[in-house]
N, C-alpha and C positions, 0 to 999 in steps of 0.2 A: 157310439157308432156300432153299425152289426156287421159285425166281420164273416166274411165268409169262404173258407178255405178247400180247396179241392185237395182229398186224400187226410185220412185219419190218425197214423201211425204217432212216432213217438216227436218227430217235428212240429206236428198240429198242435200234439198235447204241450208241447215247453212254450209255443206259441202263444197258445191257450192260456195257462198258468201266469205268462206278462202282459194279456190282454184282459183278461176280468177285474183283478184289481184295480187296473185305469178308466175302468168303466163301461171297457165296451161288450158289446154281447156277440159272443162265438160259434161259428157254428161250422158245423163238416161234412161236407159231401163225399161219400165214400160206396164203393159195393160190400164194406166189412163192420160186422156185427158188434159188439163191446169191443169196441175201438179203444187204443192210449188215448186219444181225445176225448171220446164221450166221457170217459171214466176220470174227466179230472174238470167237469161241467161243460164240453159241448156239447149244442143241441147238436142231432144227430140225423141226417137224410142218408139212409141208407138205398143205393140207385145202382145204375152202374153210368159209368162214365160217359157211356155211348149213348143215352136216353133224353131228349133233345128236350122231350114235355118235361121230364121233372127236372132239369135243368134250369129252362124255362123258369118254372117254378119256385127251383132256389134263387136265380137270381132278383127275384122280386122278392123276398122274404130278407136280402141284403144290400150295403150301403155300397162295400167294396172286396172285392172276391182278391185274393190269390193262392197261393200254391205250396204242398209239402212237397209233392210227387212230381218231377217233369214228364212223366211217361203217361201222359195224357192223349188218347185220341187226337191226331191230329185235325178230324173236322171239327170234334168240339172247342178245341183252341181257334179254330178258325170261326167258329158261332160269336166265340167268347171274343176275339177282333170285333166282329162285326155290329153285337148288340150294344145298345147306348141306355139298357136299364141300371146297371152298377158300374162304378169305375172298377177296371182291373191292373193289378201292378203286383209283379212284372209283366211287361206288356206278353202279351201270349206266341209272337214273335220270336222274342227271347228263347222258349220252352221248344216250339219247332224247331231251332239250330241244335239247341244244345241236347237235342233226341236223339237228333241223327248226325253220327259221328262224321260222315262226310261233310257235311253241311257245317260245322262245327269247327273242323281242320280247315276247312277253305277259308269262312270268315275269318281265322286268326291269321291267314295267310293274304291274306287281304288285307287286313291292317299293316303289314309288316313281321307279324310278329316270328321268332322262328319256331319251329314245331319238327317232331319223327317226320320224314317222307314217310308218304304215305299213297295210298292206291286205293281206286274204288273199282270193291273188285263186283261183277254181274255174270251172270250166266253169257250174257249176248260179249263180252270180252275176255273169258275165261281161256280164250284160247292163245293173249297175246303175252308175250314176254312181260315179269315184271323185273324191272330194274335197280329193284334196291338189295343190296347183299344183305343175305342171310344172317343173324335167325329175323325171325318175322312175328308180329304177334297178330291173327288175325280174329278181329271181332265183329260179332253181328251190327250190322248197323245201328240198329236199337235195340232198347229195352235188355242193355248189360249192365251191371253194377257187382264190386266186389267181387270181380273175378269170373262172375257167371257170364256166357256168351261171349269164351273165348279160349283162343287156342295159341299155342305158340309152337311154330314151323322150325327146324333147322336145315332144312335142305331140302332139294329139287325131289327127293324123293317121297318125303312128307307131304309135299307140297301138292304133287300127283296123289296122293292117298287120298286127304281131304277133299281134291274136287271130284274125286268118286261118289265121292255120297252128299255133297255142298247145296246141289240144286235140284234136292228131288222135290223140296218145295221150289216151284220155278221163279216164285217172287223173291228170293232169299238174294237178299244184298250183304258185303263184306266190307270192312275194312284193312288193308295190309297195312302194316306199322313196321318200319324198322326198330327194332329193341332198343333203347337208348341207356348203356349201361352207368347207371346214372350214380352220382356219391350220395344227394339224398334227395328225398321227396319233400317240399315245400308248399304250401297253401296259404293264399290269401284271404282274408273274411274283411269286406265290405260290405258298407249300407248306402246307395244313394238315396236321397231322398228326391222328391216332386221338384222342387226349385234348383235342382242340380247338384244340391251340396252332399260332400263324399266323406265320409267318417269310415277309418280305415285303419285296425287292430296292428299292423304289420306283420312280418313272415311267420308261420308255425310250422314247427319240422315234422313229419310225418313218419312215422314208422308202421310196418304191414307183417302178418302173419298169416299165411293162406290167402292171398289178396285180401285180407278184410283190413281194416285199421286197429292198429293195436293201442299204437300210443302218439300221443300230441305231445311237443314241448313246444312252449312261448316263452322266450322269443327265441326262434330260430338260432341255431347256432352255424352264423351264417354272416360272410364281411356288412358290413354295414351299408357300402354300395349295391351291393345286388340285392340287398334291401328296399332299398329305395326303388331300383329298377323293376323289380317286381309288383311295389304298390302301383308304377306308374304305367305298368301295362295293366293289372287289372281293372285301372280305374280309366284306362283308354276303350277299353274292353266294353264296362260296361256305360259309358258314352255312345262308344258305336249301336248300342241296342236300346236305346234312352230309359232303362233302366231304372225301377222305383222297388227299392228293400232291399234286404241282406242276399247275399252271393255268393259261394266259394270258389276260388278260382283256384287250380292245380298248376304246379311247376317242378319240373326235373332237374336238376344240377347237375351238369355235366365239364367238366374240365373249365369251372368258375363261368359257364354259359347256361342264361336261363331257356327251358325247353316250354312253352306253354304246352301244358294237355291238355287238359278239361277244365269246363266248369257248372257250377250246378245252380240253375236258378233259384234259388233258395237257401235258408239258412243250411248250414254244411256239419256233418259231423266232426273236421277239425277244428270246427268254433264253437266246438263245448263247452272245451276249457272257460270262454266266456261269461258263461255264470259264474264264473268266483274266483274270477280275477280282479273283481276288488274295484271293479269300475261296472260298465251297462253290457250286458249282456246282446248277443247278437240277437234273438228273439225282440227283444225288447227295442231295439234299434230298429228290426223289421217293423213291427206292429205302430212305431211312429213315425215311418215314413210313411207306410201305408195306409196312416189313419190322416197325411196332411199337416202333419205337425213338424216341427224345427231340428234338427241335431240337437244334442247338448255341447256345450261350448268345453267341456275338459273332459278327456278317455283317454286316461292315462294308464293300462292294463301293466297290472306286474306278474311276475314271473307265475307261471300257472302247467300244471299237468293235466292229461286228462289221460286215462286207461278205460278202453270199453271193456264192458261188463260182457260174454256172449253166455250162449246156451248151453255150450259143452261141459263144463264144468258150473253149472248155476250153483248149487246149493255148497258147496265149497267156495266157489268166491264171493258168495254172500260172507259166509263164517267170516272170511278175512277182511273183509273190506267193514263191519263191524267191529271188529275190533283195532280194526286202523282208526274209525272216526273214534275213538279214546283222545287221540290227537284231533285237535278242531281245525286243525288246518288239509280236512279231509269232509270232504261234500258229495255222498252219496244219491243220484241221480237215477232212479227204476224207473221202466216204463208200463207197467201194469199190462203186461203180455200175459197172456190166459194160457201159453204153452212155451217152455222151452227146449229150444232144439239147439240140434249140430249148427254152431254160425249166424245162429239167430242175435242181432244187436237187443241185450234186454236192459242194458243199462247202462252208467260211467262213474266212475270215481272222479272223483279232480280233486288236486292238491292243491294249493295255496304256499307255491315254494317251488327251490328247483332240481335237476337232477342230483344235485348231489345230498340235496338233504333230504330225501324220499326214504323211506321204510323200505328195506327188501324187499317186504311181503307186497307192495305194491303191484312188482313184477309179476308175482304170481296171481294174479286175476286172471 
């Protein structure tokens, strides 16, 4: 089958890597040049997103399209609903909610689910009292991720600073968030497949350094009910959005109460760890829902770590993370990025094991 996925980065490429040995032929539409995907065999349409004829185009050159990146143009998501040349999954629906943080907080709010109160803030209501106590985290509607396109408020006087300067683009829309001082961060990694069936890793604990993710631990260290609780709002979750491939959904632990925040239509960097937990990886679960094909009947994931590799110190956490695979129960994962920077994701480690029997040197990546 010819897959074909919008956005090239280092998603496309793991994508990639469990899609050609199965047979199928890869391919990536992107505005970026020696992509992580091109460089590990997709073919390569380099466009920009907004380009309707070469769009067009790719989707005749493919069987069935989906997605690394949700921050897709919302009319070409809207093309990608409307044309009946390739099937698309996740439905492009999906990618709209989960773009724009308002749209996002309602629909879980609409399910039931509970969530930070939260505020949509606009220029045309910027002048009415908001009602949730302080601190506040406020983010751009779209196009935020790890920390960028946000801010966080402690008081009425903050709060008058920021809309000084908030709407000198006059479209600029906000998010208010109450802070939810949480004990930890938890993520779910699900795949639904076409016939409805849900294959579901359980909880992985999350931990952040500068908003980015630092490290994954499976399985959560977490009661075993709110375990359960968790699988079964993500998997209500992605019901509500009739949903086809991997997913990651976000959750805050607050006083033994799960908070839903986000979630990303797409395979997730807390489901790293999935390569080499000793069972199918999330990639590979996407790629066979996507392609039509069955679950497998046993995923039984053991205990696994994952540590991103970033740009800051590159060439020093290479050194150590080579000499940790000494030990094979260490799975180094690059993304053939052409530059590394401050906060750039260029890579992960995963262990095969759990915190307590980890290398020190681990931590320091």
């Amino acid at each position: 089958m010819k897959i074909g996925v919008f956005g090239s980065g280092q998603l496309g490429q793991m994508m990639c890597l469990e899609a050609i040995p199965l047979g199928h032929r890869f391919y990536c539409y992107s505005p970026e040049f020696s992509s992580p995907s091109e460089k590990v065999g997709a073919k390569a349409v380099v466009a920009p997103y907004d380009s309707f004829s070469e769009i067009e185009n790719f989707l005749e050159s493919v069987d069935v399209i989906s997605f690394e990146f949700e921050n897709i143009p919302k009319p070409t998501l809207e093309l990608l609903d409307k044309q009946s040349i390739a099937a698309v999954y996740p439905p492009p629906k999906a990618l709209i909610i989960a773009q724009d943080r308002y749209l996002e907080k309602t629909h879980f709010r609409k399910l039931g689910f509970r969530t930070a109160e939260f505020f949509h803030l606009t220029k045309g209501n910027s002048h009415l009292k908001v009602s949730i106590p302080f601190p506040w985290i406020i983010k751009t509607l779209r196009f935020g991720y790890d920390g960028k396109g946000q801010v966080k408020v402690k008081d009425n006087s903050e709060y008058e600073n920021f809309l000084q300067t908030a709407f000198e683009n006059e479209k600029s829309e906000y998010l208010i968030e109450e802070v939810i001082p949480f004990q930890k961060e938890i993520s779910i990694i699900l795949t639904r497949f076409q016939n409805g069936d849900l294959v579901c890793y359980g909880a992985v604990e999350n931990e952040h350094k500068n908003h980015i993710l630092d490290l994954s631990i499976f399985p959560a260290r977490i009661p075993v009910g709110l375990n359960l609780e968790a699988i079964e709002i993500a998997s209500k979750l992605a019901e509500s959005l009739h949903y086809v491939g991997t997913m990651g959904v976000e959750f805050f632990l607050k006083d033994n109460k799960l908070y839903l925040n986000e979630f990303a239509p797409r395979p997730h960097n807390t489901g790293h760890y999935t390569q080499d937990c000793q069972s199918f990886s999330q990639f590979f679960l996407h790629v066979q829902a996507i392609t039509g094909n069955s679950p497998p009947t046993d995923v039984r994931p053991k205990p696994t770590l994952m540590k991103n590799i970033l740009g800051n110190s590159y060439k020093e956490s290479i050194l150590i993370a080579n000499e940790l695979m000494k030990d094979d129960r260490y799975r180094l994962h690059l993304y053939a990025k052409d530059e590394a920077k401050q906060g750039r994701k260029m890579g992960h480690l995963n262990f095969k094991g759990t915190l307590e029997e980890v290398n020190p040197l681990f931590h320091e990546l």
